[in-house]
C-alpha positions in Angstrom: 188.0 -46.3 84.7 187.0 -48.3 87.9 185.1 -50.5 85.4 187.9 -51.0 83.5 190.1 -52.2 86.5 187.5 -54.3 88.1 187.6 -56.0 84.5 191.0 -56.4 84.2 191.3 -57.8 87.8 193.4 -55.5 89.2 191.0 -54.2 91.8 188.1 -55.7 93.3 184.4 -54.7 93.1 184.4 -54.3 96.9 187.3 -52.1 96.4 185.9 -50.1 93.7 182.5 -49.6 95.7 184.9 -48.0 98.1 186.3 -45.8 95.9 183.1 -44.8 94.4 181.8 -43.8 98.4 184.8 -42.0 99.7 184.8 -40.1 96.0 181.0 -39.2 96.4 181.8 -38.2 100.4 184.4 -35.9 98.6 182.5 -34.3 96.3 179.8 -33.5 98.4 181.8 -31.9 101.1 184.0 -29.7 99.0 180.3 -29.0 96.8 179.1 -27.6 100.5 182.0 -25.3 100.6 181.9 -23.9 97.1 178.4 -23.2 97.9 179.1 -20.7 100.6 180.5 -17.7 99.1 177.3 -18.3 96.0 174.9 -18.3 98.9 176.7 -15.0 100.8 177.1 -13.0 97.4 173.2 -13.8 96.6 172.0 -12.8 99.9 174.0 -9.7 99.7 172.8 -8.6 96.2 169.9 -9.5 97.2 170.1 -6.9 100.4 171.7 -4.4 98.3 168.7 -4.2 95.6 166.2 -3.9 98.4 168.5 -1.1 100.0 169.6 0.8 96.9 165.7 0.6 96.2 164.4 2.1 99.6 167.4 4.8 99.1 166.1 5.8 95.7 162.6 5.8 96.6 162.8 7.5 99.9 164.5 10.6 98.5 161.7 11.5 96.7 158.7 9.9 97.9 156.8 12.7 99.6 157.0 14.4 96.3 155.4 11.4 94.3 151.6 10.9 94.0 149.7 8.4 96.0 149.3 6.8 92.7 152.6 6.9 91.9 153.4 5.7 94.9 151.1 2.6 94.9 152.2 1.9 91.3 155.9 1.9 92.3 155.8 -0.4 95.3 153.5 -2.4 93.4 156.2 -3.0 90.3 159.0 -3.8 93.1 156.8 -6.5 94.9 156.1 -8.0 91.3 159.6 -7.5 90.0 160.8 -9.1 93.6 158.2 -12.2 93.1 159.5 -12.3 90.3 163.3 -12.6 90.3 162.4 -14.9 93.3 160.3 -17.7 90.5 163.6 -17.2 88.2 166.5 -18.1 90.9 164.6 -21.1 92.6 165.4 -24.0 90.5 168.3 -25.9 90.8 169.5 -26.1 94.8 168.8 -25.3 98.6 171.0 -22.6 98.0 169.0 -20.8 95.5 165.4 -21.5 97.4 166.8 -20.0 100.2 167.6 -17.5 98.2 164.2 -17.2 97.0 163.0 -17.1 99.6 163.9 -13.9 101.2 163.3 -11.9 98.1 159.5 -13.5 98.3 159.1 -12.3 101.8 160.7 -8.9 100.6 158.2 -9.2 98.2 155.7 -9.7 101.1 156.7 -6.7 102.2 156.6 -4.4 99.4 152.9 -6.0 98.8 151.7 -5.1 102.3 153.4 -1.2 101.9 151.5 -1.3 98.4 148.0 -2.2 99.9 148.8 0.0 102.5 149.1 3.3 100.5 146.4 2.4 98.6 144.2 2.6 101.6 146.0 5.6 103.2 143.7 8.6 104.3 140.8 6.5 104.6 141.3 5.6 108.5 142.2 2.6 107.2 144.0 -0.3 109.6 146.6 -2.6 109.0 144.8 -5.5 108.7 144.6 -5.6 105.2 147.8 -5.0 104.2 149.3 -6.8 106.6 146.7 -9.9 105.5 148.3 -9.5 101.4 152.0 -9.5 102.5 151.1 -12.7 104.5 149.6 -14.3 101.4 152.3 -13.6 99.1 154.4 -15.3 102.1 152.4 -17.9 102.9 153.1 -18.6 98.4 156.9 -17.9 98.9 157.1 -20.8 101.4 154.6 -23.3 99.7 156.9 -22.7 96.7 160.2 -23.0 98.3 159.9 -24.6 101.4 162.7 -23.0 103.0 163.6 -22.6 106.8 164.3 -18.7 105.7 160.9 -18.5 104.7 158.8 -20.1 107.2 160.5 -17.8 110.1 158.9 -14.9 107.5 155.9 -16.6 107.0 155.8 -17.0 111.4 156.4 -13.1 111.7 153.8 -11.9 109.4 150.8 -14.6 111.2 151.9 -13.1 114.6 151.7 -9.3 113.0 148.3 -10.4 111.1 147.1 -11.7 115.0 147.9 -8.4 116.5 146.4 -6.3 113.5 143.0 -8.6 112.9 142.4 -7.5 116.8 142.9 -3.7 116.3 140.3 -4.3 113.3 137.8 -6.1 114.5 137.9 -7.1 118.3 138.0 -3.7 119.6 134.7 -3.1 120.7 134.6 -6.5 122.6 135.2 -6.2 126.7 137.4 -9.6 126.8 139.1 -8.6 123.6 142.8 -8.3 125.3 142.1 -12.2 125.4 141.7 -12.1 121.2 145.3 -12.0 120.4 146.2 -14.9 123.0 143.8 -17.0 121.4 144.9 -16.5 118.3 148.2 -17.3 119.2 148.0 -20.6 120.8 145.9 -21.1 117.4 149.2 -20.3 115.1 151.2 -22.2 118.0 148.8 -25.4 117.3 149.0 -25.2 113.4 153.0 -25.1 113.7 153.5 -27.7 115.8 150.7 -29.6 114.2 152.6 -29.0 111.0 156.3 -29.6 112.4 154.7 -32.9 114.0 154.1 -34.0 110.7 157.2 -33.0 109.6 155.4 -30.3 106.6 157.3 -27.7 108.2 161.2 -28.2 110.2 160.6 -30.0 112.9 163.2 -27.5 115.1 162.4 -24.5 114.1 158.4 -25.5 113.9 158.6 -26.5 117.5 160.4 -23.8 118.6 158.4 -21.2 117.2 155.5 -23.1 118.4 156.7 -23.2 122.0 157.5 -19.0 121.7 154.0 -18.2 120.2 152.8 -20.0 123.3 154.6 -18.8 125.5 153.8 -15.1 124.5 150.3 -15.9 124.2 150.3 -16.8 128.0 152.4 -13.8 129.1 150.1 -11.6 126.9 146.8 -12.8 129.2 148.6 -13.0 132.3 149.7 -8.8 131.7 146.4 -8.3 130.7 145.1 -9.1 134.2 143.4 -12.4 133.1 146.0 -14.3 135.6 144.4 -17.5 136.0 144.5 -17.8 132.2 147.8 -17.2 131.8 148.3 -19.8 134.4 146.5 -22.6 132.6 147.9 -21.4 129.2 151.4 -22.3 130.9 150.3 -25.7 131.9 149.2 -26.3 128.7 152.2 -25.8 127.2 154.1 -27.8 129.4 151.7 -30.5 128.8 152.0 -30.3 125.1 155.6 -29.8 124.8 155.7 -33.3 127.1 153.7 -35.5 124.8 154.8 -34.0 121.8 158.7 -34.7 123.3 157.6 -38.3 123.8 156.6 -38.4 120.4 159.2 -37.0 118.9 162.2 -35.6 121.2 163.2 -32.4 120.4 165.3 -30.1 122.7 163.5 -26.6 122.0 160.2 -28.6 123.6 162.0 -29.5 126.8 163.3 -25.5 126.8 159.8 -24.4 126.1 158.1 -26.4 128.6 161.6 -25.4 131.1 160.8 -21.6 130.8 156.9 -22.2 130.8 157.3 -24.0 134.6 159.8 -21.3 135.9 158.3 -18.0 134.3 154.9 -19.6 135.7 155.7 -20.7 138.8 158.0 -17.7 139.6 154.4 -15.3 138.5 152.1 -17.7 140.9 154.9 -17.4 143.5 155.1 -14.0 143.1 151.3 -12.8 142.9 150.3 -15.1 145.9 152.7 -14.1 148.3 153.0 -10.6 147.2 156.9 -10.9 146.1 158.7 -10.4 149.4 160.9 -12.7 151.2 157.6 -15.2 151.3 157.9 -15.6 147.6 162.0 -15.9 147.2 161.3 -19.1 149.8 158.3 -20.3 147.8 160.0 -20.0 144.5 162.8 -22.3 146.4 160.4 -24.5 147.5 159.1 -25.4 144.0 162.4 -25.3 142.7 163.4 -28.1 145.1 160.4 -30.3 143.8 160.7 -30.0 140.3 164.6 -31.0 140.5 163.5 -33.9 142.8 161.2 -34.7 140.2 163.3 -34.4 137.4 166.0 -36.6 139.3 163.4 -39.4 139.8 161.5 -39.4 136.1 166.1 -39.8 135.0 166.2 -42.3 137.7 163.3 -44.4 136.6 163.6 -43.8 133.0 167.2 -45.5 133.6 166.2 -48.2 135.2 163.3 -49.5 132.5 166.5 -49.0 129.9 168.0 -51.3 131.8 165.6 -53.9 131.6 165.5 -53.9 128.3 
């Protein structure tokens, strides 16, 4: 029709360019909002399945046999894996959908390998190591945000668990799991540096698993390590900010200067009126800093 018009002269090609933008705009927006209540109705069926499924299962699952048992939550992660490869073409909508029935998937995987192994003081390393493969192939498949906060939970449960199996007997193995941590913290902000995973929610779960890697060696006594951990991760979240500015890095390295400067504070001068005025004290100079760094930042904008 536009074609038409332009041809005939009663329109311009400028005008029909127009036309053709502000149509597309249109579409796109009122395609967004027809996606909603699609994307609400999948997630809920997709909560209802798992839910009717634990229902049915848990009312007679002390009365099934381990093989049984193993067998059944086998079937669901395969039929879950499953249903997740068949909904995942077409839009972000459906990956996302996808997505969580992989990680419930993941789940069902990780109960599967864990009755399996039940009775034979067995850890949950194991399991917890074949839910996180099936998630770590739910998000290389789909890519989702949904599915990289799943795949982020199951690394920090696989971190806890591969201490339990295999660090215990180590006299420094309460620092195990903070390593491991600032590990995963360094792969995801590696990765949401180079943009492989979102660059928001990378970095901010990045800056957490730091952050808890640091408070878990500064509860377990190693407060010097702690300490550094927290410098560190003011340090990184500074060059990677100047990098790419991001405002979960300025919050992360925020909470990483006040939670470790209010423990230093507090540990040197014994928490009592001494560390309220130290705590003050640092306070003022960071916010002096802060003003100058704005101040001088400013001004080299302004000579440009």
């Amino acid at each position: 029709m536009l074609a038409k018009l332009v041809k005939d002269g009663e329109i311009t090609l400028a005008i029909a360019q127009r036309i053709k933008e502000e149509y597309s705009a249109t579409s796109v927006i009122q395609e967004g909002k027809r996606r909603v209540v699609p994307e609400v109705a999948g997630y809920l069926g997709a909560a209802f399945i798992v839910i009717a499924l634990a229902l049915i299962i848990g009312n007679q699952w002390n009365h099934i046999a381990k093989w049984g048992k193993v067998s059944l939550a086998g079937l669901i992660a395969i039929l879950l894996f499953s249903i997740s490869l068949s909904v995942s073409t077409g839009s972000i909508v459906r990956r996302r959908l996808a997505s969580i029935l992989a990680l419930a998937s993941a789940a069902a995987t990780t109960m599967t390998i864990a009755t399996l192994a039940s009775g034979q003081n067995s850890h949950l390393f194991f399991p917890i190591l074949a839910g996180w493969i099936v998630a770590v192939a739910g998000w290389g498949l789909y890519h989702s945000v949904i599915g990289e906060l799943g795949l982020a939970g199951f690394s920090v449960f696989l971190s806890f668990a591969l201490t339990d199996e295999y660090f215990q007997h180590l006299k420094q193995n309460q620092l195990i799991t903070p390593l491991l941590l600032l590990i995963m913290s360094g792969v995801w902000l590696w990765f949401s540096y180079h943009q492989v995973f979102h660059r928001a929610v990378g970095n901010g779960l990045g800056m957490a698993m730091f952050f808890v890697g640091g408070q878990l060696a500064f509860g377990s006594s190693y407060r010097l390590i702690g300490y550094l951990i927290d410098v560190a991760m003011v340090i990184v979240a500074s060059w990677i900010f100047a990098k790419t500015p991001d405002a979960l890095l300025v919050i992360g390295g925020i909470v990483a200067v006040t939670v470790g400067t209010g423990e230093l504070v507090g540990e040197t001068l014994g928490g009592t009126l001494g560390a309220a005025i130290g705590l003050l004290v640092a306070g003022i100079i960071f916010v002096t800093a802060g003003v100058y760094w704005l101040n001088k930042s400013r001004k080299s904008q302004t000579h440009f």
